[in-house]
N, CA, C and O atoms as a Tripos MOL2 file, in Angstrom:
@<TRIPOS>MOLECULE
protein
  220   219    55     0     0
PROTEIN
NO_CHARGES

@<TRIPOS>ATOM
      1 N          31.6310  -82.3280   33.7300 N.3       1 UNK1
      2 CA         32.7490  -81.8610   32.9180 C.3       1 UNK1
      3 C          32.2840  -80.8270   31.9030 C.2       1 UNK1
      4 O          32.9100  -79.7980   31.6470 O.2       1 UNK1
      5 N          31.0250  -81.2250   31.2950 N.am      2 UNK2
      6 CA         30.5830  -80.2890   29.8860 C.3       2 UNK2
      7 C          30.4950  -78.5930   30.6870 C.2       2 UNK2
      8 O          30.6400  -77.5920   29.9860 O.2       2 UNK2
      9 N          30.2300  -78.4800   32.2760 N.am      3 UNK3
     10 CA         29.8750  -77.0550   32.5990 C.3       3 UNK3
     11 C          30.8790  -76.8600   32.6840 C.2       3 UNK3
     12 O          30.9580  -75.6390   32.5480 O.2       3 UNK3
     13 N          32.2060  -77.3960   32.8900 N.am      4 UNK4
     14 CA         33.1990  -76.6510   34.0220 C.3       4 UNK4
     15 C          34.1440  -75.9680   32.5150 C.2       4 UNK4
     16 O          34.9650  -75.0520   32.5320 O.2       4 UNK4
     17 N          33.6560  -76.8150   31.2650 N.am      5 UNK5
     18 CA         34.4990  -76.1730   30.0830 C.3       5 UNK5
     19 C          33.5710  -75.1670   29.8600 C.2       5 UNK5
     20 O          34.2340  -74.2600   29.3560 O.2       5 UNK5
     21 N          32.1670  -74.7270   29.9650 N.am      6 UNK6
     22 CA         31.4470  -73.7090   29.8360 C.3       6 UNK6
     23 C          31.9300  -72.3770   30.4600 C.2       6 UNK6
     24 O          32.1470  -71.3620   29.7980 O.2       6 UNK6
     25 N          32.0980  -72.5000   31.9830 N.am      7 UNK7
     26 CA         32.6860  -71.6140   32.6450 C.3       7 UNK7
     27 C          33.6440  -71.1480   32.3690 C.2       7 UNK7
     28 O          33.6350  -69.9170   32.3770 O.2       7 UNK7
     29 N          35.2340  -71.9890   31.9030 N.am      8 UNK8
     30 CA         36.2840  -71.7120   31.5430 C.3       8 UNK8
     31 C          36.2130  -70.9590   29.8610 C.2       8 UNK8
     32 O          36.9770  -70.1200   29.3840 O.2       8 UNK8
     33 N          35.2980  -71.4610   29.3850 N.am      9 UNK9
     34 CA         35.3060  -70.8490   27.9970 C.3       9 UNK9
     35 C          34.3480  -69.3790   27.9050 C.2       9 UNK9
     36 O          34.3310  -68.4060   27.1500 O.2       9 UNK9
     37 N          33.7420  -69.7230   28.8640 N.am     10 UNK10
     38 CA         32.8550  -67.9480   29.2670 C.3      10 UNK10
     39 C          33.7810  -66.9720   29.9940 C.2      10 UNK10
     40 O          33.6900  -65.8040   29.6160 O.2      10 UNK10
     41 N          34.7220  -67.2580   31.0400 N.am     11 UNK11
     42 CA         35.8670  -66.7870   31.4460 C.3      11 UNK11
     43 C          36.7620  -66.0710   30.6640 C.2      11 UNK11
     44 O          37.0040  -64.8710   30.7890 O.2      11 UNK11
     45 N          37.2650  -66.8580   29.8270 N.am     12 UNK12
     46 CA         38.0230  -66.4220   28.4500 C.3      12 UNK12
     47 C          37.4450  -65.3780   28.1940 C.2      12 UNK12
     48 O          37.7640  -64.3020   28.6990 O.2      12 UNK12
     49 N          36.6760  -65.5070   27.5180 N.am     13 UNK13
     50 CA         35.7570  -64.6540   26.2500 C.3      13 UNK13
     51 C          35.5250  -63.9360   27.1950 C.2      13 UNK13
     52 O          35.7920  -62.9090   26.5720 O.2      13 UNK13
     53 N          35.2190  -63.5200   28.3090 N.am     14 UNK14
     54 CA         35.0820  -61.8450   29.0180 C.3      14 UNK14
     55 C          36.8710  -61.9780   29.6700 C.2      14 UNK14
     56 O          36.9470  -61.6840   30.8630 O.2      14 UNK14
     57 N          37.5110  -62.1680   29.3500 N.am     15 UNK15
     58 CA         38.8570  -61.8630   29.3670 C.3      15 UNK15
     59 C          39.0820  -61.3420   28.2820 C.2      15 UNK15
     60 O          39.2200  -60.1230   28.3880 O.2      15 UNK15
     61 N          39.2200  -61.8660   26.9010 N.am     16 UNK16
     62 CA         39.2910  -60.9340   25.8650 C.3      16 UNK16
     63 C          38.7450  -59.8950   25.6680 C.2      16 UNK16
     64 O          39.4740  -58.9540   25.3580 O.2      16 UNK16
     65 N          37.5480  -59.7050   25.7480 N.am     17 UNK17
     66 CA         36.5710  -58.5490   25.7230 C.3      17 UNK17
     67 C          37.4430  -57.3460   26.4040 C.2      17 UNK17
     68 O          37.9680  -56.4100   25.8010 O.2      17 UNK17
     69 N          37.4700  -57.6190   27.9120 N.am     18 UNK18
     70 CA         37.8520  -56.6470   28.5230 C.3      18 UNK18
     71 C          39.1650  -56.0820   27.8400 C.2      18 UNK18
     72 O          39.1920  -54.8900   27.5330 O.2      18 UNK18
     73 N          39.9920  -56.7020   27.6530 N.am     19 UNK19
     74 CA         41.7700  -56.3700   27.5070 C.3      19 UNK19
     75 C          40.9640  -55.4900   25.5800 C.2      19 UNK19
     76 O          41.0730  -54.3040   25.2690 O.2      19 UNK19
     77 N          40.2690  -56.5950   24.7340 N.am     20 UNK20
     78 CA         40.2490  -55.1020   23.5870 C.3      20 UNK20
     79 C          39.7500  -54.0020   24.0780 C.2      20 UNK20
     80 O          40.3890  -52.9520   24.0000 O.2      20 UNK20
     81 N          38.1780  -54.0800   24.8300 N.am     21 UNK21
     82 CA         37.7930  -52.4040   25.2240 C.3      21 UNK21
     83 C          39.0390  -51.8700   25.8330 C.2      21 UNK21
     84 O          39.2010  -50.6740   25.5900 O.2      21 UNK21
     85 N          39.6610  -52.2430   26.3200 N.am     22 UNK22
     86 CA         40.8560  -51.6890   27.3470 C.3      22 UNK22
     87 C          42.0970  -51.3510   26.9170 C.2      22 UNK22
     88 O          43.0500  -50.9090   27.5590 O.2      22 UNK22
     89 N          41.9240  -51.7490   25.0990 N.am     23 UNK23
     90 CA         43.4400  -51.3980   24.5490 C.3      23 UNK23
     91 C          43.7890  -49.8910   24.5660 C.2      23 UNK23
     92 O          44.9080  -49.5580   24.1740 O.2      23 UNK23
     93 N          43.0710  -49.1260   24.9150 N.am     24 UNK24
     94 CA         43.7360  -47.4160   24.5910 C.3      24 UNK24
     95 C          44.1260  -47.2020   26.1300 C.2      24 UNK24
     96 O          45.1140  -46.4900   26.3110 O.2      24 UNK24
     97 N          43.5510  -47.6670   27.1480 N.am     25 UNK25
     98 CA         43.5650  -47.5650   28.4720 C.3      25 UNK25
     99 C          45.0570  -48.5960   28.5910 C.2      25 UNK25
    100 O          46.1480  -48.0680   28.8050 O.2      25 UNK25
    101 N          44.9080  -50.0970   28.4190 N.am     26 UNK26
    102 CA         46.0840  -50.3780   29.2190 C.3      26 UNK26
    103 C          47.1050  -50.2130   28.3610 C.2      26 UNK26
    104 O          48.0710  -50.6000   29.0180 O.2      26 UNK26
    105 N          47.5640  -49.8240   27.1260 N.am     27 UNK27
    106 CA         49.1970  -49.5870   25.7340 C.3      27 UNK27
    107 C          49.0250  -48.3690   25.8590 C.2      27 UNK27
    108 O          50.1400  -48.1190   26.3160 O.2      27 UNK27
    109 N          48.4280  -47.2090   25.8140 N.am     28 UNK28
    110 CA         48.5750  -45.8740   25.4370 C.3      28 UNK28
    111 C          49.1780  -45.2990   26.9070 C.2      28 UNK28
    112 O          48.5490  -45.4710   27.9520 O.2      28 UNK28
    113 N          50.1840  -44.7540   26.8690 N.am     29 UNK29
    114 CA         50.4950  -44.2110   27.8260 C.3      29 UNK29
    115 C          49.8530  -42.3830   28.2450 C.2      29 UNK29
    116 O          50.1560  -41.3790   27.5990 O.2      29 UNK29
    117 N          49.0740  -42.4210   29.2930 N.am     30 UNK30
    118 CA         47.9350  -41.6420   29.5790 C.3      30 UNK30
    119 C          47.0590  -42.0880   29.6310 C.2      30 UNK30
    120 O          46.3040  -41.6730   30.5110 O.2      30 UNK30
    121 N          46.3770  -43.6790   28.3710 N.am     31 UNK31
    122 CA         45.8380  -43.5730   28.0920 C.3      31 UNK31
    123 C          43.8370  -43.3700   28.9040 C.2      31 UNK31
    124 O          43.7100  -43.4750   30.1240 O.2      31 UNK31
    125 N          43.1070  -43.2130   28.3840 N.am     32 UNK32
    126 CA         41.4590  -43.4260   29.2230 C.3      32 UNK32
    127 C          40.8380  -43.3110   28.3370 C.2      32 UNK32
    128 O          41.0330  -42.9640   27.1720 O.2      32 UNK32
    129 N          39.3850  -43.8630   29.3620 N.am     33 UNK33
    130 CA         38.2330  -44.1590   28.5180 C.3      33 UNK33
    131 C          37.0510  -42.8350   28.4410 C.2      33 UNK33
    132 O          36.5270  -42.0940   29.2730 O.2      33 UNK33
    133 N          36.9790  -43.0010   27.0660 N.am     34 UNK34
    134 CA         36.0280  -41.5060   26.5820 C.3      34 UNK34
    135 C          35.1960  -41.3640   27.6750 C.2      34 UNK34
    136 O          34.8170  -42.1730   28.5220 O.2      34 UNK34
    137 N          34.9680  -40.1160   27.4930 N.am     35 UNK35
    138 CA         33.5710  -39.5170   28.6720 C.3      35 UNK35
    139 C          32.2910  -40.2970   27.8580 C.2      35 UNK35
    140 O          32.2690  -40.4580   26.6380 O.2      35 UNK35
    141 N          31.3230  -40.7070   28.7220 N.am     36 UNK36
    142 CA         30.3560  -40.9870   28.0060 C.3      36 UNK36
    143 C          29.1020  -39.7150   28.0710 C.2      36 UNK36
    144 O          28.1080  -39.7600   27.3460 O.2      36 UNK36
    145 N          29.3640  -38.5840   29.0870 N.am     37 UNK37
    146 CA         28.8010  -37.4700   29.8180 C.3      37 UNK37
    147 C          27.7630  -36.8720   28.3530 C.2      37 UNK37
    148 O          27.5950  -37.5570   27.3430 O.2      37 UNK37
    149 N          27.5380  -36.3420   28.4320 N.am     38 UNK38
    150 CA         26.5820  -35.3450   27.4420 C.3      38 UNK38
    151 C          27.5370  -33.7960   27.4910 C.2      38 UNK38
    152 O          28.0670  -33.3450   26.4750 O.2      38 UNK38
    153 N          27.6120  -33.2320   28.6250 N.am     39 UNK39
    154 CA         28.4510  -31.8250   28.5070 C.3      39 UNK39
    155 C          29.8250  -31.9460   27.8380 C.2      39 UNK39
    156 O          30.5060  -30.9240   27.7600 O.2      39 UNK39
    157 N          30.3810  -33.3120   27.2600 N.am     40 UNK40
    158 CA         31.5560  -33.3730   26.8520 C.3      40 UNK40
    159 C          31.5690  -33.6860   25.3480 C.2      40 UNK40
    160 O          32.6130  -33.6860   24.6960 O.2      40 UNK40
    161 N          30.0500  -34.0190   24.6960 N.am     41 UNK41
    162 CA         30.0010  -34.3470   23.7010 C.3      41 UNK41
    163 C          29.6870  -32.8140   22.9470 C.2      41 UNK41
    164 O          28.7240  -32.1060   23.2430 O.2      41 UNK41
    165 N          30.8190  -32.4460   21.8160 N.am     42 UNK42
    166 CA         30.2640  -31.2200   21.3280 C.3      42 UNK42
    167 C          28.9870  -31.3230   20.4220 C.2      42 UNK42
    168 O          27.9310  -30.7730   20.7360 O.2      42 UNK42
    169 N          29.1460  -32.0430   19.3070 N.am     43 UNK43
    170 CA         27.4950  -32.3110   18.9770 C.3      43 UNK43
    171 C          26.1940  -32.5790   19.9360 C.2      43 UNK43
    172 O          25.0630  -32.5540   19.4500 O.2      43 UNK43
    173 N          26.3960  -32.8120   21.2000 N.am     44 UNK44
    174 CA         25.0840  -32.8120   21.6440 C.3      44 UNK44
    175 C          25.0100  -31.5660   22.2280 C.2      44 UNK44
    176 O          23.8310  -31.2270   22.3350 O.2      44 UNK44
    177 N          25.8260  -30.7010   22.6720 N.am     45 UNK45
    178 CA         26.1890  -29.0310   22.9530 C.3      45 UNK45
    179 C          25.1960  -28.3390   22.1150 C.2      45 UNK45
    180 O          24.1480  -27.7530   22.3890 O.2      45 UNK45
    181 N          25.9190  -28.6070   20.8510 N.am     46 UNK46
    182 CA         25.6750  -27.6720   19.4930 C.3      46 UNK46
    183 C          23.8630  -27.9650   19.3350 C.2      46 UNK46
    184 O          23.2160  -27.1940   18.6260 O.2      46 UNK46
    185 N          23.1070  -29.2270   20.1190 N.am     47 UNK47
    186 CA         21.7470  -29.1600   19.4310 C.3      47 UNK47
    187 C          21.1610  -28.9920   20.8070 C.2      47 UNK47
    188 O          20.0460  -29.4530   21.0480 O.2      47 UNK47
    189 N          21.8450  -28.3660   21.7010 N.am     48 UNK48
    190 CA         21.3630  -27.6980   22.9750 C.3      48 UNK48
    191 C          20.6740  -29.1030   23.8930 C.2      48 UNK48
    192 O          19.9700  -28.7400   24.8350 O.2      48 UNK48
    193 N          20.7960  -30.5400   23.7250 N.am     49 UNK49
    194 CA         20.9250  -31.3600   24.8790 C.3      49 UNK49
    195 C          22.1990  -31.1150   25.7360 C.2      49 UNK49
    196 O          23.3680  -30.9570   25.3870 O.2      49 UNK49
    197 N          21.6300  -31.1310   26.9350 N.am     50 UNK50
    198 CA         22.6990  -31.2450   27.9450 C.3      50 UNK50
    199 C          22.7060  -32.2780   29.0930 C.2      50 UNK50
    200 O          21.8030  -33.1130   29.1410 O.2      50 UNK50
    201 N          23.9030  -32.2510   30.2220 N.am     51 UNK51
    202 CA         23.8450  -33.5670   30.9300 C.3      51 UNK51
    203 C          22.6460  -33.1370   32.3590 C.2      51 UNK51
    204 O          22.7980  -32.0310   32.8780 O.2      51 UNK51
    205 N          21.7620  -33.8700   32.7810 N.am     52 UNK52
    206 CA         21.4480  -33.6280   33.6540 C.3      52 UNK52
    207 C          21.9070  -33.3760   35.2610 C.2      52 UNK52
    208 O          21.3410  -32.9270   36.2580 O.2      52 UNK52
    209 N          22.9880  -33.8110   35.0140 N.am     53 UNK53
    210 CA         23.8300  -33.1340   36.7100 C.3      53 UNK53
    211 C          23.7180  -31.2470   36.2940 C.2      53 UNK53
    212 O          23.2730  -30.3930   37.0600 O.2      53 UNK53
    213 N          24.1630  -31.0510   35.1480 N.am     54 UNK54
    214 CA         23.9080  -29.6400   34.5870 C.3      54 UNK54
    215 C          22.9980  -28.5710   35.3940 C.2      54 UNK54
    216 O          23.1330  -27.3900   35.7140 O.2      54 UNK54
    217 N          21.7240  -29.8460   35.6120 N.am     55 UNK55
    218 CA         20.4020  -28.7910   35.1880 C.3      55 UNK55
    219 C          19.7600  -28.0810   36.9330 C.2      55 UNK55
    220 O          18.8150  -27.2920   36.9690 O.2      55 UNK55
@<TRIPOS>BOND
     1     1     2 1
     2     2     3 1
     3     3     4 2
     4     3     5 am
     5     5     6 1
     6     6     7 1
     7     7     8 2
     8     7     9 am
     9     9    10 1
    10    10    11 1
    11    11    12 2
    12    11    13 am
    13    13    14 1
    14    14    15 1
    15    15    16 2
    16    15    17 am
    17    17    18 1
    18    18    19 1
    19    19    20 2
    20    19    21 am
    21    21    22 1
    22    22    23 1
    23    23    24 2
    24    23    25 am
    25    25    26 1
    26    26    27 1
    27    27    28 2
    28    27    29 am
    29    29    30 1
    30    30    31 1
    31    31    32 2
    32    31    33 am
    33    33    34 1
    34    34    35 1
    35    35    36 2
    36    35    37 am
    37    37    38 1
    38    38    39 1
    39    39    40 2
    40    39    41 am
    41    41    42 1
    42    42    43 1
    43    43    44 2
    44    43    45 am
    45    45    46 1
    46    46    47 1
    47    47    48 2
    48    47    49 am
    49    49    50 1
    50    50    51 1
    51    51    52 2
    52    51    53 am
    53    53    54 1
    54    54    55 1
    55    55    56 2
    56    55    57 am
    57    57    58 1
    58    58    59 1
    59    59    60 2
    60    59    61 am
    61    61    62 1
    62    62    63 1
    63    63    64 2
    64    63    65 am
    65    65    66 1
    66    66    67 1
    67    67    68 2
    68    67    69 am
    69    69    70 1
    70    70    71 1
    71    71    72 2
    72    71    73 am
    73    73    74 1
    74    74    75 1
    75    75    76 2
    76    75    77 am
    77    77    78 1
    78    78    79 1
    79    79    80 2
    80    79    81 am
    81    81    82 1
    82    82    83 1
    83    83    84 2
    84    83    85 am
    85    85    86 1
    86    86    87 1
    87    87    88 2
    88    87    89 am
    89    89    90 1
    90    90    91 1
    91    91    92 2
    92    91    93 am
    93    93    94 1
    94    94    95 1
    95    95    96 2
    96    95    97 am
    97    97    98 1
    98    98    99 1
    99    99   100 2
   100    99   101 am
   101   101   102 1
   102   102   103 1
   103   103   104 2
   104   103   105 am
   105   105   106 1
   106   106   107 1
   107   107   108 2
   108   107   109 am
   109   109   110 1
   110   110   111 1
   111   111   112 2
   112   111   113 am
   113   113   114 1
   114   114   115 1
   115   115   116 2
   116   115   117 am
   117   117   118 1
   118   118   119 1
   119   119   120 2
   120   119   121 am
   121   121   122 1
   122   122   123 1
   123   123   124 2
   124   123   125 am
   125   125   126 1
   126   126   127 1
   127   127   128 2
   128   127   129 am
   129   129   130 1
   130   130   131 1
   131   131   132 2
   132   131   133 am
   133   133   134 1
   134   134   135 1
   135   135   136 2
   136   135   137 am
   137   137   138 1
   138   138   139 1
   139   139   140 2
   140   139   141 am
   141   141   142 1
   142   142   143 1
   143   143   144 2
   144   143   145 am
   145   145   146 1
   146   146   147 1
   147   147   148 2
   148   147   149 am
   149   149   150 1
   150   150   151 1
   151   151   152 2
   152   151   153 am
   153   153   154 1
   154   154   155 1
   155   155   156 2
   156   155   157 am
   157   157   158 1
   158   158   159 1
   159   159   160 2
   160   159   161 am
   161   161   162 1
   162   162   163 1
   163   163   164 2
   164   163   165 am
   165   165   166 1
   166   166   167 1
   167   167   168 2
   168   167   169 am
   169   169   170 1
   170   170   171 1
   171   171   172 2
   172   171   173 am
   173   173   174 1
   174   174   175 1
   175   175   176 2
   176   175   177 am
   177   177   178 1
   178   178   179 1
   179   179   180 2
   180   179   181 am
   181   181   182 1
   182   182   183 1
   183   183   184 2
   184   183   185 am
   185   185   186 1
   186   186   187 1
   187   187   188 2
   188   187   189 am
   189   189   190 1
   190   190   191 1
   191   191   192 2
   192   191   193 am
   193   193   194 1
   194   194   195 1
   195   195   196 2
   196   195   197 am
   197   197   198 1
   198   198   199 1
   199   199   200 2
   200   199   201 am
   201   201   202 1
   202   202   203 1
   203   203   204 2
   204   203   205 am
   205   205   206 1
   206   206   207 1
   207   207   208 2
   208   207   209 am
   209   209   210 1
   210   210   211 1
   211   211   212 2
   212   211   213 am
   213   213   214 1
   214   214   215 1
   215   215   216 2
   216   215   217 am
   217   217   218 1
   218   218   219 1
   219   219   220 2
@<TRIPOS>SUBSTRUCTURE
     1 UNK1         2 RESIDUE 1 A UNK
     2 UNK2         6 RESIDUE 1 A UNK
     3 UNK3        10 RESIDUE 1 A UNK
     4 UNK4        14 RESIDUE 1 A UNK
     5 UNK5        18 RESIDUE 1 A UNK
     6 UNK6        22 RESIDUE 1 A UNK
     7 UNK7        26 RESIDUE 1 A UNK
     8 UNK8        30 RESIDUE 1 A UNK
     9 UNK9        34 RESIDUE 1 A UNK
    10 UNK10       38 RESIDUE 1 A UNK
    11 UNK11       42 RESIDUE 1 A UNK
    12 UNK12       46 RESIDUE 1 A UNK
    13 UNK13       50 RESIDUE 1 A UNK
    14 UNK14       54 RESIDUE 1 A UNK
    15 UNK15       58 RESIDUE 1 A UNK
    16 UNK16       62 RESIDUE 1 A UNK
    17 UNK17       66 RESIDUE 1 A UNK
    18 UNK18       70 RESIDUE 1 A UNK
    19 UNK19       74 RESIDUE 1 A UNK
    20 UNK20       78 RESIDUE 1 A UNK
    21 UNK21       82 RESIDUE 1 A UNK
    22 UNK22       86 RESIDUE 1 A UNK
    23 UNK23       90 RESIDUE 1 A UNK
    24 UNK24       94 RESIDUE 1 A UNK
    25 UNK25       98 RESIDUE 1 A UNK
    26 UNK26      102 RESIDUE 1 A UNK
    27 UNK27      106 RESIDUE 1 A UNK
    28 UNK28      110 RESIDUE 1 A UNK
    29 UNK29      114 RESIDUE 1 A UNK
    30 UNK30      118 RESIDUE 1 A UNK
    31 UNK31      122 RESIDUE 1 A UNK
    32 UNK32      126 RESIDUE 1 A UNK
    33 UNK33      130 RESIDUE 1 A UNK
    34 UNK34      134 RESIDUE 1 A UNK
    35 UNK35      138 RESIDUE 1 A UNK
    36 UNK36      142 RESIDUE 1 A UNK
    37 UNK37      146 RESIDUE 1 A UNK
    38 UNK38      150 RESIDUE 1 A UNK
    39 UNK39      154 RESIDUE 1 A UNK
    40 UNK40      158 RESIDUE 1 A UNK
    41 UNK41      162 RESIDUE 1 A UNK
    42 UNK42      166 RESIDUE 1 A UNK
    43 UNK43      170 RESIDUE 1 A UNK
    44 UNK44      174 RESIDUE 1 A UNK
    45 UNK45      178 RESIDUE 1 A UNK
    46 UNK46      182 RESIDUE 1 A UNK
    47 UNK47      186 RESIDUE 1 A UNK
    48 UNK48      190 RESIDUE 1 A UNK
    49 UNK49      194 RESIDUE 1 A UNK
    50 UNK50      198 RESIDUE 1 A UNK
    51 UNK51      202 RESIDUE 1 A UNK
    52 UNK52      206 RESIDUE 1 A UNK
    53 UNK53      210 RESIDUE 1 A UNK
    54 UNK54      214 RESIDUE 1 A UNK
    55 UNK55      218 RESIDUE 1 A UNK
């Protein structure tokens, strides 16, 4: 019994997780998730790192 509430309570908790990272994605209409890319970040532009698919 003590695992099967482990599982169910680890279940949860990456159920919540997901739905907050996911609040601009699933309420915002359009909404998505930032580029994490390097060519999209202007500060890393501006100090001349770039993404390696780039190079």
């Amino acid at each position: 019994m003590n695992i099967l509430l482990t599982i169910v309570l680890t279940a949860f908790l990456v159920g919540i997780a997901v739905v907050l990272l996911g609040v601009k994605v699933f309420f915002v209409k359009d909404g998505r998730f930032p580029s994490g890319h390097a060519h999209d970040n202007d500060r890393l532009r501006q100090k001349g790192i770039g993404c390696h698919r780039d190079m």
